[in-house]
C-alpha positions, -999 to +999 in steps of 0.1 A: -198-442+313-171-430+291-153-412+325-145-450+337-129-458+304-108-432+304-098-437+341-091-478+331-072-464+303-047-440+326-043-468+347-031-491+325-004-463+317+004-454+351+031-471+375+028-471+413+043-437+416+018-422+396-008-437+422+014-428+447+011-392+435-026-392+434-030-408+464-006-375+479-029-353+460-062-364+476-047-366+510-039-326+508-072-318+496-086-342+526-071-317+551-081-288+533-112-292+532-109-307+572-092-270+580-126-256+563-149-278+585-167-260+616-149-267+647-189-277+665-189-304+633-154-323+634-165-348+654-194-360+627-167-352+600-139-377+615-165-403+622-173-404+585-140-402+577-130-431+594-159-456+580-152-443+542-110-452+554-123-485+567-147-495+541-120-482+511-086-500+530-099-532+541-110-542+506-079-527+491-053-547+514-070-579+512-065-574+473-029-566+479-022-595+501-042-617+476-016-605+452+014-609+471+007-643+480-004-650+441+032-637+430+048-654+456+033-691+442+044-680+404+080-669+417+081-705+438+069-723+408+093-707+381+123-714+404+112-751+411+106-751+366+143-733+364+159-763+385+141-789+372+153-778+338+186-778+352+191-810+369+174-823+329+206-808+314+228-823+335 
């Protein structure tokens, strides 16, 4: 489907703030559209609210951590290369 590509393709040329922005964006139009729902149907509106926010956040910070800790390792084993080269100079 072309729409992925082209959403792969803005990704690649977006930073974090541009996700950040996004992320604002859809948020707003969340409680809009929550403003517009009956007040009899807000219960059955939170409820599915909360499994999408569950189902979309768990996934997405167990990717984040997985990435944190990945980083972390590189970082640990490009300082432990750095002084190694060192102590070869000297």
């Amino acid at each position: 489907m072309k729409l992925f590509t082209y959403a792969d393709q803005y990704l690649k040329q977006s930073s974090w703030k541009d996700l950040a922005l996004v992320k604002f964006c859809l948020c707003a139009m969340g409680v809009l559209i929550g403003l517009a729902v009956p007040r009899s149907r807000r219960r059955q509106f939170a409820f599915g609210a909360a499994v999408v926010f569950l189902t979309t956040y768990l996934p997405l910070m167990s990717k984040f951590a997985h990435v944190v800790v990945q980083t972390r390792r590189e970082e640990e084993l490009a300082a432990a290369e750095e002084t190694a080269d060192t102590a070869a100079e000297e």
